[in-house]
C-alpha positions as CSV (number, residue, x, y, z in Angstrom):
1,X,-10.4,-1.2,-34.0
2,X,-11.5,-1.7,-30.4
3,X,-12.3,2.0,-28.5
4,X,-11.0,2.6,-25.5
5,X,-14.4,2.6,-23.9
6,X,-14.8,-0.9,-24.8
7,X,-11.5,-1.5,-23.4
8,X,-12.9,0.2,-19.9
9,X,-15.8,-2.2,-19.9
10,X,-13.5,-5.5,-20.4
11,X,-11.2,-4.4,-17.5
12,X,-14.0,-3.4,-15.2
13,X,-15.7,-6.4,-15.9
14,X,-12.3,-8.4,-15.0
15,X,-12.4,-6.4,-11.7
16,X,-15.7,-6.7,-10.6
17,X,-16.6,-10.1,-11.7
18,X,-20.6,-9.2,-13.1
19,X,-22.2,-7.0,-15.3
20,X,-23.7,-5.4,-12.7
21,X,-20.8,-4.3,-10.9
22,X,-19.2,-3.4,-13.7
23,X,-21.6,-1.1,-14.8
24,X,-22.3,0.9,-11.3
25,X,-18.5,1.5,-11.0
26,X,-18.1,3.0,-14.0
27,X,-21.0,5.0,-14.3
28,X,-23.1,3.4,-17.0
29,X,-26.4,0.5,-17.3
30,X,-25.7,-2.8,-17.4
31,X,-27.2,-3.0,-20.8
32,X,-25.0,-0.4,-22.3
33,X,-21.7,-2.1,-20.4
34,X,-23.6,-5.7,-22.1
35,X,-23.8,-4.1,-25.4
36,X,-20.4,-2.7,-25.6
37,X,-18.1,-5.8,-24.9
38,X,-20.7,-7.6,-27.2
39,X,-19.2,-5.2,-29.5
40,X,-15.6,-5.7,-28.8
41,X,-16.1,-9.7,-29.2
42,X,-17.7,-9.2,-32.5
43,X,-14.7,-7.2,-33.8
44,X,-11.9,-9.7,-32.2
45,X,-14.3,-12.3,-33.4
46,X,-13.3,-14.2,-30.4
47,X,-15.7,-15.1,-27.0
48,X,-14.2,-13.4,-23.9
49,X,-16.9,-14.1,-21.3
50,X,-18.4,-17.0,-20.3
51,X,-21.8,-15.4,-19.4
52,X,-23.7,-18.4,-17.2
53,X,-26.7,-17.7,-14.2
54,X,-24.1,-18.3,-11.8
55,X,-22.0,-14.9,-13.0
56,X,-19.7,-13.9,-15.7
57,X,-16.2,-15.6,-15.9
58,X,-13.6,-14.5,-18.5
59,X,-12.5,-16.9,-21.0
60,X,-8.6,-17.2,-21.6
61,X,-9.3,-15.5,-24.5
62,X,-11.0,-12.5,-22.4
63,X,-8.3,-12.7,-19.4
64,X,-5.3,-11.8,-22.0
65,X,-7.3,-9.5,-24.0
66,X,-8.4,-7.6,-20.3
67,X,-4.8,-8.0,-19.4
68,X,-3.5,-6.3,-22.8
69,X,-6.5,-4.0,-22.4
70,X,-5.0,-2.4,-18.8
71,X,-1.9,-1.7,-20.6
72,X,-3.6,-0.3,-23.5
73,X,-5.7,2.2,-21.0
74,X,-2.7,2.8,-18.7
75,X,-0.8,4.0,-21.3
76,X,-3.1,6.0,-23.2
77,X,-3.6,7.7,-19.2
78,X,0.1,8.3,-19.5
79,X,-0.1,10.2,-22.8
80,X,-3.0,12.8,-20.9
81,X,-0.8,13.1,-17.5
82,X,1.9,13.6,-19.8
83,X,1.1,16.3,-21.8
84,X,-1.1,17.8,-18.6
85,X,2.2,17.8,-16.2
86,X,3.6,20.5,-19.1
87,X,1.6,22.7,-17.1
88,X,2.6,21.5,-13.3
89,X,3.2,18.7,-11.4
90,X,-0.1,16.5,-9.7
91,X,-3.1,18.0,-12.0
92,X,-6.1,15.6,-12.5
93,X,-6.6,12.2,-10.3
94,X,-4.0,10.3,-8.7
95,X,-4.1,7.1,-7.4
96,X,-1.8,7.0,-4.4
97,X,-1.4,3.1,-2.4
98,X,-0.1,3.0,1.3
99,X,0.4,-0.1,3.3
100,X,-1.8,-0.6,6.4
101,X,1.2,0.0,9.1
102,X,2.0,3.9,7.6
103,X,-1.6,4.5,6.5
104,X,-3.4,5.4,9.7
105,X,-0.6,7.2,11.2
106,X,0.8,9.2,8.2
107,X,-1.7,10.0,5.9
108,X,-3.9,12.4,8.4
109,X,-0.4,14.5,9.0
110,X,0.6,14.6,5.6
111,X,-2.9,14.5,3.5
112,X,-3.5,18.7,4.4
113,X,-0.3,19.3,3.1
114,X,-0.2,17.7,-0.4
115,X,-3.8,19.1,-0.6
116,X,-2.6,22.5,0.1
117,X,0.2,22.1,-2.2
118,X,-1.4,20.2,-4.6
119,X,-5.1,21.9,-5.1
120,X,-5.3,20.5,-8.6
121,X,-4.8,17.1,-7.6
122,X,-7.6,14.8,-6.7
123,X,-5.8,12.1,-4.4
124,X,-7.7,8.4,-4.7
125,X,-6.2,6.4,-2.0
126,X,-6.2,2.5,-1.5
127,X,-4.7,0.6,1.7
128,X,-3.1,-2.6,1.3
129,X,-0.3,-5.3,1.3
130,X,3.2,-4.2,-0.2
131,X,3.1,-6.9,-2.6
132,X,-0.3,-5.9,-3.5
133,X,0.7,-2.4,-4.3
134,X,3.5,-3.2,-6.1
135,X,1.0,-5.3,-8.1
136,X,-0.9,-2.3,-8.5
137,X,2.2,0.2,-9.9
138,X,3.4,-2.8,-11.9
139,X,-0.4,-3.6,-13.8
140,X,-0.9,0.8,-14.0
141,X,-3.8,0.8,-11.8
142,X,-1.7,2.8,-9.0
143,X,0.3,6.3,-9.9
144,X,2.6,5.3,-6.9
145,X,2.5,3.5,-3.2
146,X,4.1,4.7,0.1
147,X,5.5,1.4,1.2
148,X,8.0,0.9,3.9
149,X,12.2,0.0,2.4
150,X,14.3,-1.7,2.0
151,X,11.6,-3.5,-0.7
152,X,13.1,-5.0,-4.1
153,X,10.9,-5.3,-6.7
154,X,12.0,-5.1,-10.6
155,X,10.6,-2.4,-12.6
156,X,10.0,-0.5,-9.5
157,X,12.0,2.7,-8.5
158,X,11.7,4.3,-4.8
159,X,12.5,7.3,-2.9
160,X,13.3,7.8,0.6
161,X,11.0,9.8,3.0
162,X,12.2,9.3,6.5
163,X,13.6,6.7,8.6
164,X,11.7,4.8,11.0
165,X,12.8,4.3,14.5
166,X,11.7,0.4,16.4
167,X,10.7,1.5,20.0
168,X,10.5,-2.0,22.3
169,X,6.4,-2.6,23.8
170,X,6.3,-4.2,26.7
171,X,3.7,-4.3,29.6
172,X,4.1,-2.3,32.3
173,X,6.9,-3.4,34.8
174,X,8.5,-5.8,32.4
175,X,12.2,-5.7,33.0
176,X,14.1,-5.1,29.8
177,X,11.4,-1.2,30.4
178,X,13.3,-0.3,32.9
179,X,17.0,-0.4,30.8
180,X,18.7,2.3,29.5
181,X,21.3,0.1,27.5
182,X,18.3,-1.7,25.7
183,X,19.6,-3.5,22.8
184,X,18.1,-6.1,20.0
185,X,20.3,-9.4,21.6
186,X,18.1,-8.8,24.2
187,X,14.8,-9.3,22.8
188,X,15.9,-13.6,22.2
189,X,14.8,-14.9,25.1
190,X,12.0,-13.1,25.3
191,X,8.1,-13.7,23.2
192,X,8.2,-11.4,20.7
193,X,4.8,-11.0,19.2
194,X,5.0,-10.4,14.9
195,X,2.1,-9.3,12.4
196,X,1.4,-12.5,10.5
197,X,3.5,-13.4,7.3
198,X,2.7,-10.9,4.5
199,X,3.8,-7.7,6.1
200,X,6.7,-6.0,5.3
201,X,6.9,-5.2,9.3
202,X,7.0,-8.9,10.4
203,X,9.9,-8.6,8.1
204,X,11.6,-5.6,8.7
205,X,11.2,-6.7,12.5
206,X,12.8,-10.0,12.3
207,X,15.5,-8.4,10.0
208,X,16.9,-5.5,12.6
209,X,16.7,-7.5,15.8
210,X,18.0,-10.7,13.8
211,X,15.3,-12.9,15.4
212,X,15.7,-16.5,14.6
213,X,12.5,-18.5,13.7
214,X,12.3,-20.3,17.1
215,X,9.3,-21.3,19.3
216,X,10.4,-18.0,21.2
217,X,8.9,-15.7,18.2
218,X,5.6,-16.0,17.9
219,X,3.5,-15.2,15.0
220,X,0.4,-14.2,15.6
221,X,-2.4,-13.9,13.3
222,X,-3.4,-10.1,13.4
223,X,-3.8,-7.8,10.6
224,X,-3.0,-4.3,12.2
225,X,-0.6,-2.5,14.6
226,X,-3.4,-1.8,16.9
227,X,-4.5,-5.7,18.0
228,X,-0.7,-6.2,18.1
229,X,-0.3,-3.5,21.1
230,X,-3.1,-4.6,22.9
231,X,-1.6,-8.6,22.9
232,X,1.3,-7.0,24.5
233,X,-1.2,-4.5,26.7
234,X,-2.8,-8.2,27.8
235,X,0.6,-10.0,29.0
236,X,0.9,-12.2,25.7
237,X,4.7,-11.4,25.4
238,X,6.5,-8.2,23.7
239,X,6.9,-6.0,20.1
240,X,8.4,-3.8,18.4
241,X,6.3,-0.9,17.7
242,X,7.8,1.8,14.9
243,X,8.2,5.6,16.3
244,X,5.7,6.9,13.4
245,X,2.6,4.6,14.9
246,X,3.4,5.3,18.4
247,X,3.1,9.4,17.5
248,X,-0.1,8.6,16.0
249,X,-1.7,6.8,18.8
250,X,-1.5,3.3,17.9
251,X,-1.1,2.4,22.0
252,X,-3.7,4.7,23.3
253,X,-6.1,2.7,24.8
254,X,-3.3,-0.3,25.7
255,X,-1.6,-0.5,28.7
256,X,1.8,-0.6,27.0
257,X,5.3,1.0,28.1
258,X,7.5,2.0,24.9
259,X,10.8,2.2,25.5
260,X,13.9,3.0,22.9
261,X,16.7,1.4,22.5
262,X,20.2,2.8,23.5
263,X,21.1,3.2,20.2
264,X,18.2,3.9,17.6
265,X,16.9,0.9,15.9
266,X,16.0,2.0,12.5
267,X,13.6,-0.4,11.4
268,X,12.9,0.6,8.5
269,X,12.4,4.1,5.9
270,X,9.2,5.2,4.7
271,X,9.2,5.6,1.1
272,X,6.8,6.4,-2.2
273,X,7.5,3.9,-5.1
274,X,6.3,4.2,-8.5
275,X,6.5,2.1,-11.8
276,X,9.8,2.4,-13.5
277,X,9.7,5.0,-16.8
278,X,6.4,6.1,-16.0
279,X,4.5,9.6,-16.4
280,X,4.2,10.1,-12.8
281,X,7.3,9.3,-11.7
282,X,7.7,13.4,-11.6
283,X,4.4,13.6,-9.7
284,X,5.3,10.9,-7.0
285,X,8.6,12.3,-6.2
286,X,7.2,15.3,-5.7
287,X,4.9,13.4,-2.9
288,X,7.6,12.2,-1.3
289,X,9.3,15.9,-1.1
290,X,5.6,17.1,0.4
291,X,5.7,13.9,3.1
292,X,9.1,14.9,4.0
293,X,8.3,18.3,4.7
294,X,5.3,17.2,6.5
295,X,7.5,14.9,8.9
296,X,10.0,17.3,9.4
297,X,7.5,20.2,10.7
298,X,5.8,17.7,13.1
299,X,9.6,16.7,14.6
């Protein structure tokens, strides 16, 4: 039978894409890395990599036996957390996702915290997409992901942090700044400036001001919060900017005015998600009880 070792060479060869990669992540030569999937082909008697000058590809073969092989590992990592969290909750590694619009502006309030709390824990973070996380929970390679909901996504089970508040960005002296009955209707006529297609914020923003997809919204091709406010700093129209980037600086530097709107606009919740029926599902709601804390002190 196949060792799990072998199994850890397969999947960090799917994941790096050449033997040499492979090898320095996981901490062994490439000859040794070489050697050992060698072994695991000669046991499945099948080829699973297509070893050429130009790199090494998987076969189809070697892409379901990698796939079966991150299910295999996953699950014997669930068996060890498992019997581990007998003693207490977070012990060991713990890989934790957040998407790029929560990272920067939660994670240094809340990181002391779960430390404090959580000394036997060693937290490996990863920043990225909300589809790409879920990707992550979904294939076992995440423990859980803070994410921003409302996000549907079978298999996956969430918990509520905090709500969110939409504050309006504007330029200085804009007129719809100077409002105290500020409210979403308001926001048609004007350019309002969106994160590109893939985050959950575009999303979330069209969704609570109920923008239509009109020459009026325009979508512009940046990748964080912070080139976003300084568009709006540089005249190119108007945002929405959520409460929990605006405490953590994300206009310092732009000349923005944030205003709020006469009712809160709840954009949307910050939540931790985490793979339906897994090990850690303990361990990530405890996260989320730790961030919640964390936000409430800082209030």
């Amino acid at each position: 039978m196949p060792t799990l070792r072998q199994l850890r060479f397969l999947t960090a060869l799917a994941e790096h894409g050449s033997f040499v990669a492979a090898a320095q992540a996981i901490g062994v030569t490439q000859p040794t890395l070489s050697a050992g999937i060698k072994e695991l082909e000669g046991l499945l008697g099948a080829t699973l990599v297509d070893r050429a000058r130009g790199g090494s590809i998987l076969t189809p073969a070697g892409r379901d036996c990698a796939d079966r092989a991150t299910r295999i590992l996953s699950e014997a990592e669930d068996l060890v957390m498992a019997i581990r969290g007998v003693g207490g909750p977070l012990i060991g590694a713990f890989r934790l996702g957040c998407i790029p619009t929560i990272a920067p502006f939660l994670l240094p309030r809340a990181l002391p915290g779960l430390r404090q709390r959580f000394a036997r824990a060693r937290f490996q973070l990863r920043e990225d997409k909300t589809a790409r996380l879920v990707e992550g929970l979904k294939a076992r390679t995440l423990d859980a992901a803070i994410i921003a909901l409302p996000w549907h996504a079978p298999g996956i089970e969430t918990e509520s942090v905090a709500d969110d508040e939409f504050l309006f960005a504007a330029p200085p002296g804009h007129p719809l700044s100077e409002r105290t009955d500020l409210t979403p209707d308001l926001l048609a006529s004007q350019d309002l400036l969106l994160l590109e297609d893939g985050h959950c914020l575009r999303d979330h923003a069209v969704a609570a001001c109920a923008v239509p997809r009109t020459p009026r919204a325009l979508e512009v091709a940046a990748t964080s919060l912070h080139t976003l406010v300084h568009m709006v700093g540089g005249g190119l129209g108007v945002s929405l900017v959520p409460r929990l980037a605006a405490e953590g600086g994300v206009t310092a530097g732009a000349d923005v005015t944030l205003t709020p709107f006469a009712r809160p606009l709840i954009g949307r919740q910050i939540g931790v998600a985490w793979r339906a029926g897994s090990a850690r599902a303990p361990d990530a709601r405890a996260i989320a009880a730790s961030l919640r804390d964390s936000l409430r002190q800082s209030d």
